[in-house]
N, C-alpha and C positions, 0 to 999 in steps of 0.2 A: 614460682610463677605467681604476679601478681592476679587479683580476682580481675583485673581490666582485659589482660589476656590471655586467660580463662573462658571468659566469658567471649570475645574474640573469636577463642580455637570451636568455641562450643558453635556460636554462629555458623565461621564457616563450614562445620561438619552438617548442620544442618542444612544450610544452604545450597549444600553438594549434593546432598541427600535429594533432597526436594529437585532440582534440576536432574538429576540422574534417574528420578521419578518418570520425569516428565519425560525425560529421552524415551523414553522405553513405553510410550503411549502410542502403537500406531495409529490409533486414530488423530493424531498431530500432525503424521506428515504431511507434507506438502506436495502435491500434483508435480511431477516431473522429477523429482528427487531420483541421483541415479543408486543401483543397487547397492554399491561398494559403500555408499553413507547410511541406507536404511538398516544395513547388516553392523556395521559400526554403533547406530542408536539401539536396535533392537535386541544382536547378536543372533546366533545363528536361528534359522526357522525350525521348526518341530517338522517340517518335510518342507519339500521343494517339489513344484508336478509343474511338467513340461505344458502349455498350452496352441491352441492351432496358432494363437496372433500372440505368445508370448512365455510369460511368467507367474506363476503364486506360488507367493511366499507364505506358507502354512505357518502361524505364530499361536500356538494354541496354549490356555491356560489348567483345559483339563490334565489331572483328575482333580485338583484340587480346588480352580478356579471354574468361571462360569462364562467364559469369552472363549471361540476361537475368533482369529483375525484372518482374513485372506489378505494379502498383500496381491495385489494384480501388478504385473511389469507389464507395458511394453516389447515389443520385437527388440529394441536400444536397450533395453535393463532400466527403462526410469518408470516411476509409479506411476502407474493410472489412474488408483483407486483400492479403496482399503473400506473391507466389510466385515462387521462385524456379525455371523453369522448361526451362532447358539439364538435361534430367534423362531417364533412362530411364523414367519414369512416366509423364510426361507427352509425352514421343517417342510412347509407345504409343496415345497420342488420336488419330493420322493416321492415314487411314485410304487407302488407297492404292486409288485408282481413283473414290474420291467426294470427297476433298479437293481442292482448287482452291490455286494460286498466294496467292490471298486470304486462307484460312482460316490457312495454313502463317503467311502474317503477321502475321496478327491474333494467333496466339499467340505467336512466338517471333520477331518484328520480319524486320531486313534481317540475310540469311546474311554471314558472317564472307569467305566466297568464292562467286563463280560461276562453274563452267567448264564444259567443253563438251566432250565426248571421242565418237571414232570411231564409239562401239558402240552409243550413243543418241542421237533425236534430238530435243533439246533441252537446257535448262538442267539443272545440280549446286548446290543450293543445300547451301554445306556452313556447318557449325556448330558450335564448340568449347565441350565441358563436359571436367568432371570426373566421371572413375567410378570410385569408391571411392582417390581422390588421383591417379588414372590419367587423363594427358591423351586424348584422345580423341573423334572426327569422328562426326556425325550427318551422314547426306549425304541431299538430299531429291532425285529425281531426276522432273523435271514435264516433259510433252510441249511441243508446240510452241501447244497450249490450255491449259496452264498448270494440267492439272489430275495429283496425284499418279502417278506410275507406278511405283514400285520408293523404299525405305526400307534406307540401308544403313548400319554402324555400321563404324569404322574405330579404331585406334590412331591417334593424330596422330604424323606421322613427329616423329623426334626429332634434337639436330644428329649424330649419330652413323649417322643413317639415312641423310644425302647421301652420295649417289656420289662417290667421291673418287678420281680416276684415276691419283693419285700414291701411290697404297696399293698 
């Protein structure tokens, strides 16, 4: 193989790369797009919840990532609108003492962690955004009915934050 095409096969991997990138951005899509192509660009949702006027398509990048995406359909299957909702904005829609285990994931899917500490009794549903490029924890803290108790916002430890015994 000459280094001309080489350097060719290189490009177009690149260039596949990069558009394959970009397919899989839902905040790209476009207003009316019907379902059967948004599931083609994005592949399947992380959940699907039935709504009164339609559709969302849960596209979440927890545990790893710091996005989920609501995908809204339509009654027809075509977008409406796509929100990206690991956000202090949208944090502020829970409402603590009337939210349910339910509601928590009908907006913002399945938490990144869930644990369990001493001083509460029940689940931590915790969740990773970004706030102003600052990593950082949504913790949802629900009783043993699964309905809201306590809403708390943390730094996400960083690797300089482990305890290191040999320091």
């Amino acid at each position: 193989m000459t280094p001309r095409v080489a350097l060719t096969r290189l490009a177009t991997l690149a260039l596949t790369g990069l558009l394959a990138g970009c397919a899989a951005m839902p905040e790209r899509l476009v207003t009316g797009t019907p379902r059967a192509d948004i599931e083609r660009a994005l592949g399947r949702p992380s959940a699907v919840i039935g709504l009164a006027d339609g559709t969302r398509l849960q596209y979440s990048r927890q545990p790893a990532g710091q996005q989920v995406f609501n995908v809204e359909l339509d009654a027809q299957g075509r977008l409406r609108r796509v929100d990206q909702v690991m956000d202090p904005t949208w944090f502020s829609q829970v409402k603590v003492d009337r939210w349910t285990r339910d509601d928590v994931l009908r907006l913002f899917g399945r938490p990144a962690l869930v644990e369990r500490v001493a001083l509460f009794e029940g689940d931590i549903w915790t969740y990773r955004y970004l706030e102003a490029s600052w990593p950082r924890q949504f913790h949802v803290h629900l009783d043993p009915g699964g309905v809201v108790r306590k809403l708390m916002h943390t730094d996400e430890p960083m690797p300089d934050d482990v305890f290191d015994p040999g320091r």
